[in-house]
MARBALUM-38543 format. One record per residue (C-alpha): residue number from 1; residue in one letter; chain; z, x, y. Coordinates in steps of 0.2 Angstrom, whole numbers. Layout:
// residues N
n_res_chain_Z_X_Y
NUM_a_A_Z_X_Y
...
***
This chain:
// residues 380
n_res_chain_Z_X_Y
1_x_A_-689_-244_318
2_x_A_-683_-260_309
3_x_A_-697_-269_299
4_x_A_-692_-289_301
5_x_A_-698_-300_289
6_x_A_-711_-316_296
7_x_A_-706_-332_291
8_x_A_-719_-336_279
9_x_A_-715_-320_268
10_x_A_-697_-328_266
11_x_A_-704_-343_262
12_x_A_-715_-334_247
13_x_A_-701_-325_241
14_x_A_-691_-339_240
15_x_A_-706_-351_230
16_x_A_-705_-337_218
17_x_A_-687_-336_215
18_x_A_-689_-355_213
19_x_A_-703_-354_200
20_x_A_-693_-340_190
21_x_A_-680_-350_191
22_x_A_-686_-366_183
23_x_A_-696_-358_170
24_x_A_-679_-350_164
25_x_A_-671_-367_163
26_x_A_-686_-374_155
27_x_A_-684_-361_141
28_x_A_-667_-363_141
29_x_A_-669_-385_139
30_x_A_-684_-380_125
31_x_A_-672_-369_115
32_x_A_-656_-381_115
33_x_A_-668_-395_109
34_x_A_-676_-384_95
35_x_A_-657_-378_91
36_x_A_-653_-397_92
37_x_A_-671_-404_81
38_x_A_-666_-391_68
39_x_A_-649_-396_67
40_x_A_-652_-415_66
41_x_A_-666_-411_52
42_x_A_-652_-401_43
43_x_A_-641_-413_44
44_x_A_-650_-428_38
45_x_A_-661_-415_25
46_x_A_-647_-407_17
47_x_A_-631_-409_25
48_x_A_-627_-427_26
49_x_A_-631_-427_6
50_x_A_-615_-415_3
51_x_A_-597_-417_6
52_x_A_-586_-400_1
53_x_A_-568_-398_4
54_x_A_-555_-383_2
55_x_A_-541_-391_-5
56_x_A_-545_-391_-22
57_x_A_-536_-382_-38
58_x_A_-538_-379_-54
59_x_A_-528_-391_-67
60_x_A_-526_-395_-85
61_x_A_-516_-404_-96
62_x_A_-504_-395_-103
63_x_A_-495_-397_-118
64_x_A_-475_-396_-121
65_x_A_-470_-388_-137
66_x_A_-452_-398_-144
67_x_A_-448_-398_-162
68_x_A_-448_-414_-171
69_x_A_-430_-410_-180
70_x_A_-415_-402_-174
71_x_A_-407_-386_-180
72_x_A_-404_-365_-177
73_x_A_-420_-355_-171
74_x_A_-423_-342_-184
75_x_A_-437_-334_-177
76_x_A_-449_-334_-160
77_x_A_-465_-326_-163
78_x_A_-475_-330_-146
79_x_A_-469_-322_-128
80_x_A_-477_-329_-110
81_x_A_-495_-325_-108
82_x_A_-500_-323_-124
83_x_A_-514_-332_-132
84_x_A_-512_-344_-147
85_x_A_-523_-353_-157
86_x_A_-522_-372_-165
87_x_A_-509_-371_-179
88_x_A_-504_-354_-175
89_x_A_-484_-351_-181
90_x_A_-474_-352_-163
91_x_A_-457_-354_-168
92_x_A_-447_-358_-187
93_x_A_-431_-365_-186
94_x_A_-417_-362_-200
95_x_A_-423_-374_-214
96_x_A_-409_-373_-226
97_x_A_-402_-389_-220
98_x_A_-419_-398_-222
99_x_A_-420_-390_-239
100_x_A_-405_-398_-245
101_x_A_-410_-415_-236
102_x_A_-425_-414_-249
103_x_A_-415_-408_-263
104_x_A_-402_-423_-261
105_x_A_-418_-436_-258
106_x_A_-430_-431_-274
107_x_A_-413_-433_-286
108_x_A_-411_-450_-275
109_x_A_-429_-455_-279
110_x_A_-425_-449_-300
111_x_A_-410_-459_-301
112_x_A_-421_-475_-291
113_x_A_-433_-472_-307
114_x_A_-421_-473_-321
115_x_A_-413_-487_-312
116_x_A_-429_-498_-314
117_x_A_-433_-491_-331
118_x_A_-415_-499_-335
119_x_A_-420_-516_-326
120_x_A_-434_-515_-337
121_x_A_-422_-511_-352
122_x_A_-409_-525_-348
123_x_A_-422_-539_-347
124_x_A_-425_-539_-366
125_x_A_-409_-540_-369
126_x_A_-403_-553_-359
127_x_A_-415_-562_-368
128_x_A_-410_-557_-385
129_x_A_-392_-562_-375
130_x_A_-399_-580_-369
131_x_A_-406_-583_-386
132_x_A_-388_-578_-393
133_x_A_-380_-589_-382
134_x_A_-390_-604_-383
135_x_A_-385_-601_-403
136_x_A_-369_-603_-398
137_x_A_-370_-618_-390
138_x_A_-377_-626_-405
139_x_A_-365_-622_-416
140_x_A_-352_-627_-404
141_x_A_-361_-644_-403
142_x_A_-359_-645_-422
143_x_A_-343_-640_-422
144_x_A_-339_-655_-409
145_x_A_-350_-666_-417
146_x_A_-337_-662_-433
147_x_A_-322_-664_-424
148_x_A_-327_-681_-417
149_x_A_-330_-687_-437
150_x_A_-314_-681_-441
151_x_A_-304_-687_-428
152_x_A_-313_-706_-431
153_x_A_-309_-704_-451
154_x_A_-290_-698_-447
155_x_A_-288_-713_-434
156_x_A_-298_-727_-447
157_x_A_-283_-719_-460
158_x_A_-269_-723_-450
159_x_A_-275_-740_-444
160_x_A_-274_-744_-460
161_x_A_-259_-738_-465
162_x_A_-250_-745_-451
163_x_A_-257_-763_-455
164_x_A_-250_-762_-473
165_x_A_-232_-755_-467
166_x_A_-226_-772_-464
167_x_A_-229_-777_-483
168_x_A_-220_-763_-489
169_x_A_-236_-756_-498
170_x_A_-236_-740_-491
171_x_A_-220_-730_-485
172_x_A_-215_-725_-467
173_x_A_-217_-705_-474
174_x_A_-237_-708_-479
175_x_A_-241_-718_-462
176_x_A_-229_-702_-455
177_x_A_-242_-690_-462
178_x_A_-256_-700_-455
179_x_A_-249_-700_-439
180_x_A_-248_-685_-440
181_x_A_-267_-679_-445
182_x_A_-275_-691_-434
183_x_A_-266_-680_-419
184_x_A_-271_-665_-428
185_x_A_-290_-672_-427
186_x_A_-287_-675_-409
187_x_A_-282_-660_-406
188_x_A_-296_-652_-413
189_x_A_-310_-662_-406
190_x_A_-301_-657_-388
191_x_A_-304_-638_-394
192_x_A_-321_-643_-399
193_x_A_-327_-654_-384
194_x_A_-316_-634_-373
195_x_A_-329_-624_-387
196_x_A_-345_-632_-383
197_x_A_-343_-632_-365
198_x_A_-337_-614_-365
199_x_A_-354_-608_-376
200_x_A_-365_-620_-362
201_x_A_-358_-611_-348
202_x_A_-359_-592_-354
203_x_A_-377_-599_-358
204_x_A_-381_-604_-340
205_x_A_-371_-587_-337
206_x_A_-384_-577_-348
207_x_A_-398_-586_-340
208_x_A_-393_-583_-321
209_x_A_-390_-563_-325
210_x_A_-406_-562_-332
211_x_A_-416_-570_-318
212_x_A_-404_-559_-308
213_x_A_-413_-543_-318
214_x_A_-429_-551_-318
215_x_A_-429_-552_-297
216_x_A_-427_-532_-297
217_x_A_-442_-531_-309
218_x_A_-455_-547_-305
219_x_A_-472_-543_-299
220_x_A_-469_-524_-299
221_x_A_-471_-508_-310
222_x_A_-461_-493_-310
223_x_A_-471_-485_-297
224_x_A_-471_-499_-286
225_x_A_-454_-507_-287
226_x_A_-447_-508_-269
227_x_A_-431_-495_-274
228_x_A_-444_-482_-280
229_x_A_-456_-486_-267
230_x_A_-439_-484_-254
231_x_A_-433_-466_-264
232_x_A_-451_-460_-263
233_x_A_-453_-463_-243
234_x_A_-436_-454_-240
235_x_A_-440_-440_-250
236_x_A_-458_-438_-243
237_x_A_-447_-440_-225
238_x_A_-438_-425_-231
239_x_A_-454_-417_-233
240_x_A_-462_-418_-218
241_x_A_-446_-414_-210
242_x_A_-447_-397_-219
243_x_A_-465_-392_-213
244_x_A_-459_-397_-194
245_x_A_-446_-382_-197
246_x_A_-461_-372_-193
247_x_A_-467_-375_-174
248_x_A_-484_-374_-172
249_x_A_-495_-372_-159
250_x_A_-506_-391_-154
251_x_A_-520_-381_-148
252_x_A_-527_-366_-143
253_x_A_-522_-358_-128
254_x_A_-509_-351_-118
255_x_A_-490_-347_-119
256_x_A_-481_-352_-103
257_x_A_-463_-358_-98
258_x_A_-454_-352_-115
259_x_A_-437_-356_-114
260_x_A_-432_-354_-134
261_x_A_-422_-337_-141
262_x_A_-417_-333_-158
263_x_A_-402_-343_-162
264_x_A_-401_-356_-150
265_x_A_-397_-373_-159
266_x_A_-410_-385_-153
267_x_A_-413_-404_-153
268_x_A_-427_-414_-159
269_x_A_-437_-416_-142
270_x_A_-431_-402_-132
271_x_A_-443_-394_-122
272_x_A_-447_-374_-129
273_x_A_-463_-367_-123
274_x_A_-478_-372_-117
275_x_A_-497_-370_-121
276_x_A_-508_-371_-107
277_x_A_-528_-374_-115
278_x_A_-537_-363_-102
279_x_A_-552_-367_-111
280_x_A_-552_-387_-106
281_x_A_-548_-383_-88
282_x_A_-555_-393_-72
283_x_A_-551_-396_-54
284_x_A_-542_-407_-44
285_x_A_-550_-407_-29
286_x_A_-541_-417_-13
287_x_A_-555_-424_-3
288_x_A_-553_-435_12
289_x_A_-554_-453_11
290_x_A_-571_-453_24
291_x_A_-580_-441_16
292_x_A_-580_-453_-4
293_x_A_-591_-466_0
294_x_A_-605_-460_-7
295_x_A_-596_-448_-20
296_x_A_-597_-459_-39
297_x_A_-595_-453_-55
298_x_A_-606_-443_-62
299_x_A_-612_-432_-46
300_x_A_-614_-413_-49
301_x_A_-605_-402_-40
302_x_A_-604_-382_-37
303_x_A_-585_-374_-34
304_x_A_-580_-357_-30
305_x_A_-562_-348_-36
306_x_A_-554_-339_-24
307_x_A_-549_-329_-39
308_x_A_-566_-319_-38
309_x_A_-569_-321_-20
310_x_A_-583_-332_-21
311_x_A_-592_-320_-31
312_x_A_-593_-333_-45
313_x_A_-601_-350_-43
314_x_A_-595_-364_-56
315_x_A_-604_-379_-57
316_x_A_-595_-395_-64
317_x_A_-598_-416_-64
318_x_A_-587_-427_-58
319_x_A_-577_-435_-70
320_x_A_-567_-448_-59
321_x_A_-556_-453_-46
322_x_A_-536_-453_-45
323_x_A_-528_-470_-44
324_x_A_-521_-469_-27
325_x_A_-519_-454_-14
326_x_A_-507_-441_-17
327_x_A_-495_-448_-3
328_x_A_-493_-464_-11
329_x_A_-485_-455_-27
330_x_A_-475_-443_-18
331_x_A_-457_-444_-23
332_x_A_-454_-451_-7
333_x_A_-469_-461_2
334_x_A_-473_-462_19
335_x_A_-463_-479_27
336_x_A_-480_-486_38
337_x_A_-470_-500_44
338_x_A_-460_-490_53
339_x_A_-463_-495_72
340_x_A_-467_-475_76
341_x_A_-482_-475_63
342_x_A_-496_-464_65
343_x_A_-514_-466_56
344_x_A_-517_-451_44
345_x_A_-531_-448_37
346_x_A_-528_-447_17
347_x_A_-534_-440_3
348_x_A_-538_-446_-16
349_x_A_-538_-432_-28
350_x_A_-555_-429_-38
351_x_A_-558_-424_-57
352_x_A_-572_-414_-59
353_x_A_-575_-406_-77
354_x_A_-580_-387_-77
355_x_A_-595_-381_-87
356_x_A_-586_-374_-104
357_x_A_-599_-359_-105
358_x_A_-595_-353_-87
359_x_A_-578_-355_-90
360_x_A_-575_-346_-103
361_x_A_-586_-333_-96
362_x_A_-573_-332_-81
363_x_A_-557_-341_-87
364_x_A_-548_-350_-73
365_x_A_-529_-351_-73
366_x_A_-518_-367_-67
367_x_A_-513_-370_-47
368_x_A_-526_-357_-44
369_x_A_-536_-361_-26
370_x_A_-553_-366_-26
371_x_A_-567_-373_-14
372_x_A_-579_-388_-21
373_x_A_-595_-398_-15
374_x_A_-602_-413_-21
375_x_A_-620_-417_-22
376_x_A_-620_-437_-18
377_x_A_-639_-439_-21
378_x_A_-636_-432_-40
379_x_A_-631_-444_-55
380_x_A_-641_-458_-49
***
């Protein structure tokens, strides 16, 4: 015997289906607002106060080793990897040439010494010259002055003479020898007047050698004169480019990228090896151009290194801001005018200096991946 069910039983059942229902979906609606609350208060609390990004690695400036003078590699004594400190011996090249360069500069710099000692020398004695000269020239003036007497007497002689020839008192052979003596007088007042300007010009010629020597020598000493002071700065050239025949290491750090071997004959400003300063290392970090407008200098931030599996937590400040995004200093940038152009979002790179003490407590290496966030409500 079937039992049927009354109408009003069905209705019941059905009310309670109904009120099960709704109280379901009232839980459901109270628990997605609570998810929804607590997410909104994590987001305005903490989240919104943190921008983090992925694409971050760790950088430093590294240093290229090139020699500073040219020559044959005569010893390497770094390999890759190994670690160097400041001034540390990396490489020598072969410094017999360099030796000689200084050998031939110090006898350059002796013989610039003696050379002024002799300027110095020669000045009293062009004047002892000068005063010779100028000797000279007086005698020669008295010798003139001489010639010019005779030459006046000789003439007043045969003047005379001649005037008395036509009364027969005195014979054609006595005005003949006066003749005669006054061309002599002549003649040697022309080789007095040629004298005295001979002895005034290798006076002005004493004069002008000596002011010549006294230019080389004026305002100077020995140590100072412009030939020593030039000697002295190639020889201390020569030096210097002796001490750069040993390659040493700029800082400390490590070797990478060494190219040099024993023998190779290199030029000044070849690249031979690198030294990477793991010590001073920071991180690039390539965040996106909407997640910097509250990011300034200055902020904290904490990064992790895929290196140790986030097992290590750095914390670093940022230190600045890249002049443009990587794009536009890509060997070849993106052509926006072209009529296909398609917004992309960019991103500018970000310095941020690593804590030294946790650094060195878990060194870093360049290129190596890392993860950063940046705490925009610190540094104010």
């Amino acid at each position: 015997m079937t039992e049927h069910t009354s109408p009003a039983q069905t209705a019941a059942a059905e009310l309670v289906v109904k009120q099960r229902r709704n109280k379901k979906l009232a839980g459901l609606a109270g628990t997605v607002a609570v998810i929804g609350a607590a997410s909104a208060a994590y987001w305005l609390l903490y989240a919104s106060h943190y921008v983090s990004t992925d694409n971050a690695y760790a950088a430093v400036e590294v240093a290229q080793v090139t020699p500073a003078v040219g020559g044959t590699i005569l010893e390497v004594k770094v390999k890759d990897t190994q670690s160097v400190k400041q001034g540390e011996v990396l490489a020598v090249i072969d410094p017999t040439d360099a030796r000689l360069a200084l050998a031939q500069a110090e006898a350059e710099l002796g013989r610039a010494e003696r050379r002024v000692r002799a300027y110095v020398a020669n000045d009293a004695g062009l004047s002892a010259q000068i005063a010779a000269r100028v000797a000279d020239e007086q005698r020669a003036a008295a010798q003139l002055a001489a010639a010019e007497s005779d030459r006046e007497r000789a003439r007043i002689d045969y003047d005379r003479r001649n005037a008395l020839v036509a009364s027969g008192s005195v014979s054609g052979d006595e005005l003949t020898r006066a003749k005669n003596a006054l061309t002599t007088a002549e003649a040697n007042l022309a080789s007095a007047k040629a004298s005295a300007a001979q002895a005034k010009a290798t006076r002005i010629a004493a004069e002008g050698t000596r002011d010549a020597n006294a230019v080389l020598i004026r305002d100077t000493d020995e140590d100072s004169n412009p030939e020593v002071a030039l000697a002295r700065a190639k020889r201390d050239q020569a030096k210097v480019d002796l001490d750069r025949t040993v390659i040493r290491a700029p800082m400390d750090g490590v070797v990478a990228k060494r190219t040099v071997q024993i023998g190779q004959r290199v030029e000044a400003g070849a690249s031979l090896l690198s030294v990477v300063p793991v010590q001073d290392m920071y991180v690039t970090a390539n965040f996106k151009e909407v997640q910097l407008e509250q990011v300034k200098i200055g902020q904290q931030a904490t990064l992790k290194a895929d290196l140790y599996g986030g097992s290590v937590t750095y914390h670093g400040v940022v230190e600045g801001f890249a002049g443009g995004s990587g794009a536009a200093f890509a060997a070849i940038p993106a052509q926006n005018a072209t009529g296909n152009w398609i917004k992309v979002v960019q991103r500018l790179p970000v310095r941020i200096r690593l804590d030294a003490k946790e650094l060195a407590a878990h060194p870093l290496k360049v290129g190596l991946s890392m993860t950063a966030k940046i705490d925009t409500r610190s540094g104010e």
